[in-house]
mmCIF file of the N, C-alpha and C atoms, coordinates in Angstrom:
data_MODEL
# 
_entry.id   MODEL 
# 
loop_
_atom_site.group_PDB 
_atom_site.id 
_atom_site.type_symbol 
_atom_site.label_atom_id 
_atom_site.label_alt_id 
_atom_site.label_comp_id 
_atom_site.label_asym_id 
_atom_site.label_entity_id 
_atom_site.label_seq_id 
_atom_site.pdbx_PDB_ins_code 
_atom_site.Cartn_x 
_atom_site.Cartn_y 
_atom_site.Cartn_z 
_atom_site.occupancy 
_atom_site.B_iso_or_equiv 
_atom_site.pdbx_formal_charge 
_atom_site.auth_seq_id 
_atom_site.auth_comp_id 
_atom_site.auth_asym_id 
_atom_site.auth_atom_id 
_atom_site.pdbx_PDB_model_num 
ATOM 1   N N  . UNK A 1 1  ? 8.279  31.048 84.735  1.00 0.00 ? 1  UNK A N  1 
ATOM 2   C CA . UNK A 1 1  ? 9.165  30.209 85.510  1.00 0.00 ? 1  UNK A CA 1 
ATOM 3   C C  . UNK A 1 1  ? 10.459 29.983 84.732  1.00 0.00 ? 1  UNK A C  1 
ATOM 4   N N  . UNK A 1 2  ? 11.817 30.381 85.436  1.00 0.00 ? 2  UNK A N  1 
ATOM 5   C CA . UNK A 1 2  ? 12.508 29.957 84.611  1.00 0.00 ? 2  UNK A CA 1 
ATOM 6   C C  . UNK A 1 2  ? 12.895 28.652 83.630  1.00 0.00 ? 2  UNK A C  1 
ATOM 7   N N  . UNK A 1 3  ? 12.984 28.343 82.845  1.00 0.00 ? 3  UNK A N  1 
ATOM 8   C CA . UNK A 1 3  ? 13.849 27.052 82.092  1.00 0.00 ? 3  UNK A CA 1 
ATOM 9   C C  . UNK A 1 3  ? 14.896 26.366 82.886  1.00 0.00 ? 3  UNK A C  1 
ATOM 10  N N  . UNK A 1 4  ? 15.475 27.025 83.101  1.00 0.00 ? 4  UNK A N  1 
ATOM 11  C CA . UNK A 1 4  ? 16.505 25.854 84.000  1.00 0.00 ? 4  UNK A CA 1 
ATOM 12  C C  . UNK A 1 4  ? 17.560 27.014 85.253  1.00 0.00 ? 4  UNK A C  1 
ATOM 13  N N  . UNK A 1 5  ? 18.051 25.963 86.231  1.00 0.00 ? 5  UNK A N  1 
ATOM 14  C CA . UNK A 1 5  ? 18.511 26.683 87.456  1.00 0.00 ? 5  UNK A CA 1 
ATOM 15  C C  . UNK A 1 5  ? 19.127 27.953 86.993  1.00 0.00 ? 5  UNK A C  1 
ATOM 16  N N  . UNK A 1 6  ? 19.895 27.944 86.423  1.00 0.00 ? 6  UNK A N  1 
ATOM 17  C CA . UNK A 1 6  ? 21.211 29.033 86.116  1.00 0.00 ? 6  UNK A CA 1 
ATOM 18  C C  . UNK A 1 6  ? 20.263 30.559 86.002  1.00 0.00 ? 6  UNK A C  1 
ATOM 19  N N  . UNK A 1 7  ? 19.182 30.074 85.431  1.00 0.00 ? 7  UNK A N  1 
ATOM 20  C CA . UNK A 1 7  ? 18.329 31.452 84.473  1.00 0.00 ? 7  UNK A CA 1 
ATOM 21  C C  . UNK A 1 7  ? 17.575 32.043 86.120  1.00 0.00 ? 7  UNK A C  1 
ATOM 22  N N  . UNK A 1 8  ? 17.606 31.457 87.178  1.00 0.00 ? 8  UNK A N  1 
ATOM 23  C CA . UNK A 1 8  ? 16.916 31.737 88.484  1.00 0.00 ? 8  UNK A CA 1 
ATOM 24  C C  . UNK A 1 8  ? 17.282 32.720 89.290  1.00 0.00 ? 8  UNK A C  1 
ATOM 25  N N  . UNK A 1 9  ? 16.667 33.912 89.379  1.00 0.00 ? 9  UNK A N  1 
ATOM 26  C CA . UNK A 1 9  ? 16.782 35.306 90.138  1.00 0.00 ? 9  UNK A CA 1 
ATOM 27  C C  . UNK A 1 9  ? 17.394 35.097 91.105  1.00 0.00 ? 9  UNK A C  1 
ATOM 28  N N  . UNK A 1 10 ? 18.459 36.085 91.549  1.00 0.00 ? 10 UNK A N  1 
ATOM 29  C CA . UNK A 1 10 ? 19.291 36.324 92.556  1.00 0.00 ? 10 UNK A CA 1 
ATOM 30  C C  . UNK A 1 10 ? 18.075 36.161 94.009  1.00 0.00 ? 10 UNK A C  1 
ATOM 31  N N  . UNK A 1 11 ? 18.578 36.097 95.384  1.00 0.00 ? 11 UNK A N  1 
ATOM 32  C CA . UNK A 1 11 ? 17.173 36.024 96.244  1.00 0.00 ? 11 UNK A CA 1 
ATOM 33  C C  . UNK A 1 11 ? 17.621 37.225 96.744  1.00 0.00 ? 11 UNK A C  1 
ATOM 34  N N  . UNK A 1 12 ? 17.201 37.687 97.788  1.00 0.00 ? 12 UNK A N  1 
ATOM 35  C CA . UNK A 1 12 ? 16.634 39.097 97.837  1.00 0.00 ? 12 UNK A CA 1 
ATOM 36  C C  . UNK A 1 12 ? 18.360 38.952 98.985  1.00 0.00 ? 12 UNK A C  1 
ATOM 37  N N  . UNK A 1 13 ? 18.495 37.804 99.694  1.00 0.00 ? 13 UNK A N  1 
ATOM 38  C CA . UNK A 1 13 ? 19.681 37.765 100.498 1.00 0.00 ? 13 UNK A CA 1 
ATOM 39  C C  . UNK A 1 13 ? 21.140 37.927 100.395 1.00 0.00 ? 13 UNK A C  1 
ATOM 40  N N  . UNK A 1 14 ? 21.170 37.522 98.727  1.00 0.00 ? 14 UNK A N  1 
ATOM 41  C CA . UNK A 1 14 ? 22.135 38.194 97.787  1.00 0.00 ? 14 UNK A CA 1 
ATOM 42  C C  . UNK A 1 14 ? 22.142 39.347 97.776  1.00 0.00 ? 14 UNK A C  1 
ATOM 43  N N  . UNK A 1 15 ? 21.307 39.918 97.426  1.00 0.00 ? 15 UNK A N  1 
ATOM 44  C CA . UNK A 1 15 ? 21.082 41.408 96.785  1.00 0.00 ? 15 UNK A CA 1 
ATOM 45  C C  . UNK A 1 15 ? 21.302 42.267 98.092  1.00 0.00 ? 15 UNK A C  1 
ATOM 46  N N  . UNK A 1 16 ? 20.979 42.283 99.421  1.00 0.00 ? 16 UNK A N  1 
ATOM 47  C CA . UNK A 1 16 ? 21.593 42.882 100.434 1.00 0.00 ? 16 UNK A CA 1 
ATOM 48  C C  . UNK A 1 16 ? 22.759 42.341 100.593 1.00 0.00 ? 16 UNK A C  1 
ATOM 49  N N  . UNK A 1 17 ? 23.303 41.499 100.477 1.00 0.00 ? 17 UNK A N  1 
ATOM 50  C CA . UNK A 1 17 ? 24.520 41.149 100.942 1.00 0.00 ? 17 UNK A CA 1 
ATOM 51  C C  . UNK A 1 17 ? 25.560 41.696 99.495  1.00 0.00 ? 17 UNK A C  1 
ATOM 52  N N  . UNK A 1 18 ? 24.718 42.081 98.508  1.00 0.00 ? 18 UNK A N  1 
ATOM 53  C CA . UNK A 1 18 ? 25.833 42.817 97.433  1.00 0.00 ? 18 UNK A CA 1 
ATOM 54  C C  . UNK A 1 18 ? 25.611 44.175 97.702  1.00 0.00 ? 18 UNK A C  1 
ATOM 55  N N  . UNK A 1 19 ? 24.650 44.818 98.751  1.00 0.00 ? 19 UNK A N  1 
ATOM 56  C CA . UNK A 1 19 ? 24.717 46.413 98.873  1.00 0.00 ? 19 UNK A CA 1 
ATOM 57  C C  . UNK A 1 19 ? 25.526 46.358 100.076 1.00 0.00 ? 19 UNK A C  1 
ATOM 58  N N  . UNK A 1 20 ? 25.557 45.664 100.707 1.00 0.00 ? 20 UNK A N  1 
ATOM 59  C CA . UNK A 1 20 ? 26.159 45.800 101.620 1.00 0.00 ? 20 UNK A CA 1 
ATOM 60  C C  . UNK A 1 20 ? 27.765 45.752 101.583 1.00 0.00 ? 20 UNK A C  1 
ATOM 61  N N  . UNK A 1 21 ? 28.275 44.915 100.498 1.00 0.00 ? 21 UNK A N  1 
ATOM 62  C CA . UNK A 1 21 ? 29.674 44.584 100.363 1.00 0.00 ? 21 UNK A CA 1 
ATOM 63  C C  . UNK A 1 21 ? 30.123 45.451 99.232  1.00 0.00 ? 21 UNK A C  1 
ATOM 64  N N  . UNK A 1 22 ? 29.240 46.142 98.254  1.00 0.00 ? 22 UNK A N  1 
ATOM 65  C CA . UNK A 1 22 ? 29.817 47.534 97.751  1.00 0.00 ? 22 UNK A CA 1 
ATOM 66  C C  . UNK A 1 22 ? 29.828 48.489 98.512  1.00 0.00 ? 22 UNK A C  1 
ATOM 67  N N  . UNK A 1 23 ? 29.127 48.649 99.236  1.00 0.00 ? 23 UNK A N  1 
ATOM 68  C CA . UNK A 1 23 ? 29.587 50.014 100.855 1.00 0.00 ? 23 UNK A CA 1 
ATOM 69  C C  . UNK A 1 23 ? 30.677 49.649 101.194 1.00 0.00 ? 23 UNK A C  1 
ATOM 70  N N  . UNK A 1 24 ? 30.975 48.859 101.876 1.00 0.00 ? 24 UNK A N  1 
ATOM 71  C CA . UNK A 1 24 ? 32.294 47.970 102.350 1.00 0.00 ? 24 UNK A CA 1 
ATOM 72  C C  . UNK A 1 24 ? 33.540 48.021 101.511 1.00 0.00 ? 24 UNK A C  1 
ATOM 73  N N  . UNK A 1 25 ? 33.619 47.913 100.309 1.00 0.00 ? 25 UNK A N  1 
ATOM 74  C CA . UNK A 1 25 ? 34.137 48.235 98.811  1.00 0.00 ? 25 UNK A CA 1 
ATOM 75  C C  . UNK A 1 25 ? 34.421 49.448 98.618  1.00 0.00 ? 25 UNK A C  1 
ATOM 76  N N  . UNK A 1 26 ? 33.798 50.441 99.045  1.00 0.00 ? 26 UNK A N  1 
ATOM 77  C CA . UNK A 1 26 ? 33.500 51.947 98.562  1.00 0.00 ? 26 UNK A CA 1 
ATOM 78  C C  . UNK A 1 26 ? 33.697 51.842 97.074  1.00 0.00 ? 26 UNK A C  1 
ATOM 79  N N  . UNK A 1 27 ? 32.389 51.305 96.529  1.00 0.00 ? 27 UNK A N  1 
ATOM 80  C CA . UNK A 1 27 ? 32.273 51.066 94.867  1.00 0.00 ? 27 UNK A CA 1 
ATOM 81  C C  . UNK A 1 27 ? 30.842 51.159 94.800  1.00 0.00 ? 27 UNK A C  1 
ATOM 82  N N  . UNK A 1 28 ? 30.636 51.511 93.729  1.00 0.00 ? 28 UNK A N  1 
ATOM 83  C CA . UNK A 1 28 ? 28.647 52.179 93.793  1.00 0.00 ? 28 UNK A CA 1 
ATOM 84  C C  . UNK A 1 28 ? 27.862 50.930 93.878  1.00 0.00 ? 28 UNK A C  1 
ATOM 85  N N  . UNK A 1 29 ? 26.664 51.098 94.408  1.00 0.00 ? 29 UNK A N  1 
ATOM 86  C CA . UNK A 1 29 ? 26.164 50.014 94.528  1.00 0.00 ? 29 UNK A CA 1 
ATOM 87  C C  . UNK A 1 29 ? 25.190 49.311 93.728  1.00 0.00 ? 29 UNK A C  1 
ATOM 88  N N  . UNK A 1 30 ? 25.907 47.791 93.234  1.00 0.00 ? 30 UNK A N  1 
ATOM 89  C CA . UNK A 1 30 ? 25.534 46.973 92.117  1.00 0.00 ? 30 UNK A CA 1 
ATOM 90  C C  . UNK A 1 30 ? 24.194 46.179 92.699  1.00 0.00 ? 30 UNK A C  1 
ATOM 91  N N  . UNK A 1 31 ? 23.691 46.454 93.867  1.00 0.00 ? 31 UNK A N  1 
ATOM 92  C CA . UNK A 1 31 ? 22.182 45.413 93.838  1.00 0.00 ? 31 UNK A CA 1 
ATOM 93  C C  . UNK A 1 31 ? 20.824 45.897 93.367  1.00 0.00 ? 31 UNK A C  1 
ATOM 94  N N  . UNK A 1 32 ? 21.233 46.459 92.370  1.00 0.00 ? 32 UNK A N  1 
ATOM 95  C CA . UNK A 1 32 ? 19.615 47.481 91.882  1.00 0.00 ? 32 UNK A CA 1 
ATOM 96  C C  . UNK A 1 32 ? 19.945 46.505 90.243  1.00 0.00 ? 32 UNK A C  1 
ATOM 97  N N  . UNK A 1 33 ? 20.758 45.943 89.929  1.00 0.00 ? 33 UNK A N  1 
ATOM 98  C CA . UNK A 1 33 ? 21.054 45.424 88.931  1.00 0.00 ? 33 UNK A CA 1 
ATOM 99  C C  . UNK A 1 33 ? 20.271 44.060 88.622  1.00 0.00 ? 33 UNK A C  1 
ATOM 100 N N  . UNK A 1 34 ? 19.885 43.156 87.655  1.00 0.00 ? 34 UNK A N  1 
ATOM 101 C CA . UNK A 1 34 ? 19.555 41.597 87.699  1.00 0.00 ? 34 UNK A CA 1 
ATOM 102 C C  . UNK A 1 34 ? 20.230 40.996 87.606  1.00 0.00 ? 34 UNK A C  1 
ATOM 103 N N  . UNK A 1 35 ? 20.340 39.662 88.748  1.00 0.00 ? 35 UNK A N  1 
ATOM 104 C CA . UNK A 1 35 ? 21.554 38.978 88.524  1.00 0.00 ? 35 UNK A CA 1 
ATOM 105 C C  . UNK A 1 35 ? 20.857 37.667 87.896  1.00 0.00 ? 35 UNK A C  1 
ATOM 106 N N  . UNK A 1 36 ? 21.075 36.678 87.802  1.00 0.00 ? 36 UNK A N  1 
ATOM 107 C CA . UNK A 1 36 ? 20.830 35.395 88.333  1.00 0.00 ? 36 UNK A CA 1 
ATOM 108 C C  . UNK A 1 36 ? 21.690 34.814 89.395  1.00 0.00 ? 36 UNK A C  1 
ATOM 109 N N  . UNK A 1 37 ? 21.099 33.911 90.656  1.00 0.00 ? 37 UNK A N  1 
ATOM 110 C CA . UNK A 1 37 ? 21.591 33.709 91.616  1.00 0.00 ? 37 UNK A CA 1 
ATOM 111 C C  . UNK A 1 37 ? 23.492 33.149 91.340  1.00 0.00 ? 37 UNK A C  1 
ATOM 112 N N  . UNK A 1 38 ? 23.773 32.233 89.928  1.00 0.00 ? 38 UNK A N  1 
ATOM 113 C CA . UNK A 1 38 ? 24.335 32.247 89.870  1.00 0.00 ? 38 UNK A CA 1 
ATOM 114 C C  . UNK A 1 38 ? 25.580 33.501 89.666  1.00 0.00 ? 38 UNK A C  1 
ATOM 115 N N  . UNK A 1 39 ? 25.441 34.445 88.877  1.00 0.00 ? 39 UNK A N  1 
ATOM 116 C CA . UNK A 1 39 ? 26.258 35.395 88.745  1.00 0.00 ? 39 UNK A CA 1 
ATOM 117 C C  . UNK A 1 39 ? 26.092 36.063 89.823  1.00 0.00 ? 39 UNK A C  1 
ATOM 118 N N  . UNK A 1 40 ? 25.162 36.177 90.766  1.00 0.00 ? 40 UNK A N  1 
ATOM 119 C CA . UNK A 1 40 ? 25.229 37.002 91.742  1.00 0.00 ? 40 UNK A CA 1 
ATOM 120 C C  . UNK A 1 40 ? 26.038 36.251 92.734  1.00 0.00 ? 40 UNK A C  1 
ATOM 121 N N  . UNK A 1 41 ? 26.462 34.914 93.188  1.00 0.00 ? 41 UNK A N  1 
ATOM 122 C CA . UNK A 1 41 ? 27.235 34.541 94.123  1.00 0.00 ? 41 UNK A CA 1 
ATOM 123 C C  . UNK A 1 41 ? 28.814 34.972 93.598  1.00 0.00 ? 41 UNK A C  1 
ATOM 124 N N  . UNK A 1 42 ? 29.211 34.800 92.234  1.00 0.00 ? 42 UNK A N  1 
ATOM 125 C CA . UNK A 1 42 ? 30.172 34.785 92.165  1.00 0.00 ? 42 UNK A CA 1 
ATOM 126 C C  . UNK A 1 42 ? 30.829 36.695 92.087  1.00 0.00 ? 42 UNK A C  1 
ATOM 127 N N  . UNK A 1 43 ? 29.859 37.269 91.663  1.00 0.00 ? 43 UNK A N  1 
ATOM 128 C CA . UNK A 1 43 ? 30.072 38.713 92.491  1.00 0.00 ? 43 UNK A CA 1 
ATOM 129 C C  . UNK A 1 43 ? 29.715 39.153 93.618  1.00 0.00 ? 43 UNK A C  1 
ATOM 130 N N  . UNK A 1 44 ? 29.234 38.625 94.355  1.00 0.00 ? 44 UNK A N  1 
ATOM 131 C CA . UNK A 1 44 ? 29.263 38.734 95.946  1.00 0.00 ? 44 UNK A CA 1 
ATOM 132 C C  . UNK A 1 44 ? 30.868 37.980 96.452  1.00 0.00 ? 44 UNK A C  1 
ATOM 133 N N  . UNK A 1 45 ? 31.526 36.873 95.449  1.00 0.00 ? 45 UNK A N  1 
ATOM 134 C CA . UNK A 1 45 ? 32.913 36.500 96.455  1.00 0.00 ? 45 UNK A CA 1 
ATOM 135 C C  . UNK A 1 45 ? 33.857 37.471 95.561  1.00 0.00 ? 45 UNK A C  1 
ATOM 136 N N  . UNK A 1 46 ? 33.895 37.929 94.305  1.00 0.00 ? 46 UNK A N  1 
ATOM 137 C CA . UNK A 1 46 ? 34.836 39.080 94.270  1.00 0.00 ? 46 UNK A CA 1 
ATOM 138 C C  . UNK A 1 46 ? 34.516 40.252 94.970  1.00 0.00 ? 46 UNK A C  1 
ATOM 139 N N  . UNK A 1 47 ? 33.297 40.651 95.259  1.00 0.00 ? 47 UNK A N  1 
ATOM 140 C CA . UNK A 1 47 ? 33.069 41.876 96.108  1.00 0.00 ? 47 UNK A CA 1 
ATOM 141 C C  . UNK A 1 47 ? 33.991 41.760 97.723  1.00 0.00 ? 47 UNK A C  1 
ATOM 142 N N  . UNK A 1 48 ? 33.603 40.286 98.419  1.00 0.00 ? 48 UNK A N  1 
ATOM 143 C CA . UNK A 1 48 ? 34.469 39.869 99.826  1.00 0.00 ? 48 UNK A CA 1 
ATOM 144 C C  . UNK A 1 48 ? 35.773 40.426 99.484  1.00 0.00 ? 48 UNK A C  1 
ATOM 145 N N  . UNK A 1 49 ? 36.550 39.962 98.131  1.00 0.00 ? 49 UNK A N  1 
ATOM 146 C CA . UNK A 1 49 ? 37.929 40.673 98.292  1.00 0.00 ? 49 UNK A CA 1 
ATOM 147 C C  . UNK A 1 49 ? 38.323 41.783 98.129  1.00 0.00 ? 49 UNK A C  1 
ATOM 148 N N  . UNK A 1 50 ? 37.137 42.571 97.733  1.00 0.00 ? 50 UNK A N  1 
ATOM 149 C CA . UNK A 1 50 ? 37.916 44.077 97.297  1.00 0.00 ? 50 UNK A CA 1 
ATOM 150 C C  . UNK A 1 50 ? 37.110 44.392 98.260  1.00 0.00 ? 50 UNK A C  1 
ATOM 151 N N  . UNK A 1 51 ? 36.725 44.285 99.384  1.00 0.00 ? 51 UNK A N  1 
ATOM 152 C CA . UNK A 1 51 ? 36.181 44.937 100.579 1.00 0.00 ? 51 UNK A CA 1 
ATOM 153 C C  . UNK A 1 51 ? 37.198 44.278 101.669 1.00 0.00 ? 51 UNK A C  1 
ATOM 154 N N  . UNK A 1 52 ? 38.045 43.668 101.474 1.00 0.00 ? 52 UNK A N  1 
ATOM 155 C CA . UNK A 1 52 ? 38.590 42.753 102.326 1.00 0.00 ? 52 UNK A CA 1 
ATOM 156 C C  . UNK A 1 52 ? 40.357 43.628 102.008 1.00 0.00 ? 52 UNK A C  1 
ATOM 157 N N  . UNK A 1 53 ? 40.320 44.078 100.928 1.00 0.00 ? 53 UNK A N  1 
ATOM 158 C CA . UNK A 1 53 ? 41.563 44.859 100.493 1.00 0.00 ? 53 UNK A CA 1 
ATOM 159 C C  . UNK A 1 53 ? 41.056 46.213 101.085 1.00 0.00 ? 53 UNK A C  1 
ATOM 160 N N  . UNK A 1 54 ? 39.939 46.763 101.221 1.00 0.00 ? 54 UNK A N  1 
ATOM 161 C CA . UNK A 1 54 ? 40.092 48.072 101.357 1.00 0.00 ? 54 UNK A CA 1 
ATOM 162 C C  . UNK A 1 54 ? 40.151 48.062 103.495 1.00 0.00 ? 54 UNK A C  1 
ATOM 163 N N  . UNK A 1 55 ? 39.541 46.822 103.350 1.00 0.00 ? 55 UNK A N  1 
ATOM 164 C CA . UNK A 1 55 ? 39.538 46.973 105.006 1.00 0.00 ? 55 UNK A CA 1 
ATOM 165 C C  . UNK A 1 55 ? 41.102 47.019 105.923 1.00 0.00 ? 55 UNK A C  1 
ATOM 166 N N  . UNK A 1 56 ? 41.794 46.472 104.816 1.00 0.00 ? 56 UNK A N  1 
ATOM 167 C CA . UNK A 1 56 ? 43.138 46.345 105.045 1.00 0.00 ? 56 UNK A CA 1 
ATOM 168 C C  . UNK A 1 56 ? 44.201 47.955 105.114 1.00 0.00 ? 56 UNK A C  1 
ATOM 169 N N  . UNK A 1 57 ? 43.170 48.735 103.890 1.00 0.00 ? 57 UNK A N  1 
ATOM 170 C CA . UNK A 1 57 ? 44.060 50.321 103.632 1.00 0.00 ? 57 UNK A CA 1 
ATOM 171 C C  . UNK A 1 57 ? 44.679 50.367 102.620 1.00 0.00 ? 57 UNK A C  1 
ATOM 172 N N  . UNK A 1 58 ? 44.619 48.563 101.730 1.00 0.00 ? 58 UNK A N  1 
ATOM 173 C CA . UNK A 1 58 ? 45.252 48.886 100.423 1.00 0.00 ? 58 UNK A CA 1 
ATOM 174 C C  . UNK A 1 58 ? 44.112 49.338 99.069  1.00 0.00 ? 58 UNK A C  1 
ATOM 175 N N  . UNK A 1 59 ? 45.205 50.038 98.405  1.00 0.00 ? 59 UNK A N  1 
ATOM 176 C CA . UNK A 1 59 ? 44.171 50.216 97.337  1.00 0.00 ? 59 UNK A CA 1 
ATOM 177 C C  . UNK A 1 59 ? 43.379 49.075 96.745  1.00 0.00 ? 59 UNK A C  1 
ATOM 178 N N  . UNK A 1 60 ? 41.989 49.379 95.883  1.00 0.00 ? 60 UNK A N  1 
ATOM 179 C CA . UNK A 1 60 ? 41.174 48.377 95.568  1.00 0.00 ? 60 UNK A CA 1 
ATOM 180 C C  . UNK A 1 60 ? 41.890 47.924 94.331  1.00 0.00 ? 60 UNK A C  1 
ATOM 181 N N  . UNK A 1 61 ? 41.996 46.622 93.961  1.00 0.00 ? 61 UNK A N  1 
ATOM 182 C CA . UNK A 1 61 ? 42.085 46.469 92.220  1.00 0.00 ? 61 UNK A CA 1 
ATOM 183 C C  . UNK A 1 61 ? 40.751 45.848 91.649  1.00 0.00 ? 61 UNK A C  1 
ATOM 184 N N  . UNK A 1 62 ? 40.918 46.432 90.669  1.00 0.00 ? 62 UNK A N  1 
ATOM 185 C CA . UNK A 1 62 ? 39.617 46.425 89.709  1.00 0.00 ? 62 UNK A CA 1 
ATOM 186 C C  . UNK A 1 62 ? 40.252 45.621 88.378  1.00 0.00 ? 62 UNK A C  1 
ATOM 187 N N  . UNK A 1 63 ? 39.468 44.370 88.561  1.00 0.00 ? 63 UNK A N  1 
ATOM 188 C CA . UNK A 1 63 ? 39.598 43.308 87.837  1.00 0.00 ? 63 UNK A CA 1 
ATOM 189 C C  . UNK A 1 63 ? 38.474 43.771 86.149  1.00 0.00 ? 63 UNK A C  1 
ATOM 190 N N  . UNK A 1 64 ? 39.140 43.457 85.200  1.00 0.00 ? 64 UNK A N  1 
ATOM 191 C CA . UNK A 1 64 ? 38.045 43.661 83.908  1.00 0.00 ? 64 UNK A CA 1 
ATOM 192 C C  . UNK A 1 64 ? 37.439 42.372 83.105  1.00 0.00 ? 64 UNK A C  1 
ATOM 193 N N  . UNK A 1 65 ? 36.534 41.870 83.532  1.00 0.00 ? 65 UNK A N  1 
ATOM 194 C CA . UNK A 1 65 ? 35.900 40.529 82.971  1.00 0.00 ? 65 UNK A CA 1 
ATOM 195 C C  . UNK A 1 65 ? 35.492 40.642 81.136  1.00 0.00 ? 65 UNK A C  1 
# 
């Protein structure tokens, strides 16, 4: 069981909704990866914008953390 919230597995609703928004992205797809739910929300809302740029026709930018 994890120790505390942060350390708590992505849910499975994340993890389609991050294969789904790297298709969308045309960027390989990151849900075969472990997240914790936390890191996985906050790459599911940078994924919304670079799927949200490509839906547009502009090129993607690729941010380096």
């Amino acid at each position: 069981m994890p120790s505390r919230e942060t350390d708590t597995p992505m849910t499975d609703a994340q993890r389609e909704e991050i294969k789904r928004l790297c298709h969308e992205a045309e960027i390989p797809d990151k849900s075969g990866e472990l997240y914790t739910q936390q890191t996985a929300q906050a790459l599911i809302e940078d994924l919304r914008e670079k799927a949200s740029t490509v839906r547009r026709g502009q090129p993607s930018v690729h941010r380096h953390q």
